[in-house]
N, C-alpha and C positions, 0 to 999 in steps of 0.2 A: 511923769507921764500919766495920763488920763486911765490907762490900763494896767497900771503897774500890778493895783492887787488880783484881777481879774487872770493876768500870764501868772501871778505866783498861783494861786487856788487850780490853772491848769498846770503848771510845773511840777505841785504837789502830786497829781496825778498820772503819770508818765501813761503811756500808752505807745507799745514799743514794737509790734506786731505790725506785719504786712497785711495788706488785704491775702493774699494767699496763704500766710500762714494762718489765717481765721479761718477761711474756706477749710482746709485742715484739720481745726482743732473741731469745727464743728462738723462736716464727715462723721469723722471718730465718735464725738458723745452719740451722734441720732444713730449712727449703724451698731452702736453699743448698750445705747438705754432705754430705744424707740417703744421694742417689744414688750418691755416688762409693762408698760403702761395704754396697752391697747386692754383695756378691759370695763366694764359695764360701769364699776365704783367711777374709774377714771370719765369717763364720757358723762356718768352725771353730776360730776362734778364741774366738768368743765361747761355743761347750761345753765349751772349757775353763776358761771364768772363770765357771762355774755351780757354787754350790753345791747340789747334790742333797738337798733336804730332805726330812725326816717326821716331821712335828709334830704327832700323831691321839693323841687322848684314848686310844685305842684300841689302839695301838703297844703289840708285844710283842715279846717279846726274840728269836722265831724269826721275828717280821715283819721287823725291824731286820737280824739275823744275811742272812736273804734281800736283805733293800734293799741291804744292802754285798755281796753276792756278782754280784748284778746287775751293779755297778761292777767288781768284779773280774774280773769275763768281759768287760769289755769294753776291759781293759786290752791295748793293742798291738795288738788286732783292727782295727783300722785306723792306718794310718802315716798317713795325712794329717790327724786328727785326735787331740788330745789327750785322755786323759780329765778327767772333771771335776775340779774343782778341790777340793772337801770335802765331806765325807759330814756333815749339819748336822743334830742329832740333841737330843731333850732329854738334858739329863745326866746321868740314870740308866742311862742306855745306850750313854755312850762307854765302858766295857769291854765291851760289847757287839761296839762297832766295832771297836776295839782287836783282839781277838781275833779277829774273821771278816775284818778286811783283809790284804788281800795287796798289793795296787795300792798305787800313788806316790800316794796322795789324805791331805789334812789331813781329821781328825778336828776337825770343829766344834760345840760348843754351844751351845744358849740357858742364859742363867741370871738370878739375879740377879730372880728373882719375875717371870719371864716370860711373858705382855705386858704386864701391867700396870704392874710393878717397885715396885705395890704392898706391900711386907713391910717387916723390916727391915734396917737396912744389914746388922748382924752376918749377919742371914740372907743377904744379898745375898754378902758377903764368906766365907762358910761354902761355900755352893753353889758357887762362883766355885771355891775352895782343891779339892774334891772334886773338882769335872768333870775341872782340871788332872791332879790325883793319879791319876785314874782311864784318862789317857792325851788329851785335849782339847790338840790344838793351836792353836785359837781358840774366841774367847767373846764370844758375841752378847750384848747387855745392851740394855734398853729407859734411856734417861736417864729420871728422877723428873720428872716434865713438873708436877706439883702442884709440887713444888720450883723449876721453870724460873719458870712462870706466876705464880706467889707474887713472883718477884724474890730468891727466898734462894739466891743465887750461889755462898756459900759453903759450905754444907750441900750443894747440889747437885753444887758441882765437888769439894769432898773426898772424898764419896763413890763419885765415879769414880775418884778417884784412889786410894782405898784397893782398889778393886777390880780396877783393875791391878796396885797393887801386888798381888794374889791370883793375878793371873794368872802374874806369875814371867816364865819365855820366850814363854809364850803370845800370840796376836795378841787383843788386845782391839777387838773390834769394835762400838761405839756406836751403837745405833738413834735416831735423832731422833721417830720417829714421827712423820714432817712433816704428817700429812693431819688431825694432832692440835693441830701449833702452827700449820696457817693460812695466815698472810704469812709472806713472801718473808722480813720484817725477822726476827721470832722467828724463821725457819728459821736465818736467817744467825750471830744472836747465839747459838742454842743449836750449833751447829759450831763455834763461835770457841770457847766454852766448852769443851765437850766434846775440841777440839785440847786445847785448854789443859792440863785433867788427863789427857793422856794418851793421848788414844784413838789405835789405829793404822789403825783403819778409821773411815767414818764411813758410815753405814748409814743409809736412807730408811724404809720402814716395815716395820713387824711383817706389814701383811696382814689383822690379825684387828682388826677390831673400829671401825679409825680407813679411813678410806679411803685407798687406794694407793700408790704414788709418782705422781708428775708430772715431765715433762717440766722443768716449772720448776721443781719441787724440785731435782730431778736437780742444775739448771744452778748455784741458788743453793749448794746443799751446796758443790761441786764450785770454783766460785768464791772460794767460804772457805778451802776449800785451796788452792788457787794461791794465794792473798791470804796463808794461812800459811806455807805454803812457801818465799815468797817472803823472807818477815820472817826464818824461822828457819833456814829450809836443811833442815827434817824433810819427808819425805814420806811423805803419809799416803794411805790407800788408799779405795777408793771403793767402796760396795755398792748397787746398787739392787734392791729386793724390792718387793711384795706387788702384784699385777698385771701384772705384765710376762708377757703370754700369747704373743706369738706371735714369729717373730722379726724381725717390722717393728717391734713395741716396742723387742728389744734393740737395733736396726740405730741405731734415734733415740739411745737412750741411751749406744751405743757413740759416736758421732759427737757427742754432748755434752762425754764425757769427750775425746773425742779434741781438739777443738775449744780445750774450756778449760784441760785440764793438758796435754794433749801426748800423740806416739806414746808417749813412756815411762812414761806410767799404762795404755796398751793392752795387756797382759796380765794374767794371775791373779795375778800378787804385787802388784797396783794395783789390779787392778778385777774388780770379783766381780757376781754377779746369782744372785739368788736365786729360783729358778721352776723348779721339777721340772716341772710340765707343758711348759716349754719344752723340754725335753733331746729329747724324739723328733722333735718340729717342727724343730729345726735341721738336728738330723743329715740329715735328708731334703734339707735343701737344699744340702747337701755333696755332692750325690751326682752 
């Protein structure tokens, strides 16, 4: 069978837990570890594990050239805070960024038939080779969720893996669109998967269209990685996006990650959050 090794690499990973026993476990860690990380260190820390997105229909090349100058003035303007962590742009416009940064910030993209990741692979892998070319230090991609949902393992996980392969040095970073697959179980199998070919991030939601991240997504994602980590000795890095408004949302999710990988997934080369409206709300509370 076509899936044979794809059910063992999830069989190796059991995932044994109700949606309500999650609800549960995570309850318990936020009403336990929430507080100790409401503080000024933690908040600046966590703008710099933001990426600064602009994803508008609308987005032009002296909107984008502006967005990135925004970040460059605010580069060493304050020592107690880092700047963001990547300027997260459709792909048409990473020589946009390229060109108007000045700042220590990654150049990030969406690609790969972005949100839907409705197209085709060729096009998925085309878009992918360009953004790189064009100066993209990472690449956002939604996984084929018709593919997950279907069970076609192998069509699913090759073509992450060929889209890494596109990425070359680039950080490949894996959307689940968790508010898309639901339970806890599909969150967990599609992370197992997504490790599997390759991903160096693994990413919560797009934002558009599926609803948000969760707390419990967060924790299930995040669990899959320690769980792969463990197996393999890779470590893979963690994004939470599409709702995270305020910085009591990052505070939970920062104390997620902190909780289930450790202090050493608490920075931007581990842990990213994706929420431009969050970036001014922080800084305030650095002050």
């Amino acid at each position: 069978m076509e899936n044979d090794q794809y059910l063992s690499t999830l069989k190796a990973y059991p995932f044994t837990l109700s949606d309500e026993q999650v609800t549960e476990e995570v309850s318990r860690l936020l009403a336990e570890k929430t507080d100790q990380n409401r503080t000024k260190e933690v908040y600046s820390r966590l703008y710099g594990c933001i990426d600064l997105t602009t994803l508008n229909s609308t987005d032009t090349r002296e909107a984008v050239w502006q967005f990135t100058e925004k970040v460059n003035s605010f580069e060493g303007s304050r020592p107690d805070t880092p700047n963001v962590a990547a300027i997260c742009v459709y792909p048409n416009f990473a020589h946009t960024v390229k060109e108007a940064l000045t700042a220590d910030v990654r150049i990030a993209c969406v690609s790969a038939g972005f949100p839907s990741s409705q197209t085709f692979s060729e096009v998925k892998v085309a878009e992918t080779a360009l953004a790189v070319a064009d100066g993209a230090d990472e690449i956002d991609v939604v996984i084929n969720l018709g593919l997950f949902l279907g069970e076609e393992y192998e069509e699913f996980c090759e073509e992450l893996s060929e889209i890494k392969e596109a990425c070359r040095q680039a950080t490949l970073k894996v959307i689940l669109e968790t508010g898309a697959l639901k339970s806890a179980r599909n969150i967990h199998r599609a992370s197992i998967l997504s490790l599997y070919s390759g991903a160096d991030f693994l990413k919560t939601t797009t934002g558009k269209g599926y609803p948000g991240a969760t707390p419990e997504a967060a924790w299930v994602v995040c669990k899959a990685i320690r769980e792969y980590h463990q197996k393999t000795g890779r470590k893979v890095g963690f994004k939470v996006s599409g709702g995270v408004a305020t910085p009591e949302d990052a505070v939970k999710y920062y104390s997620i990650v902190k909780e289930v990988l450790g202090d050493e997934w608490c920075n931007n080369s581990l842990f990213r959050i994706g929420a431009s409206r969050l970036a001014d709300a922080l800084l305030a509370e650095t002050e």
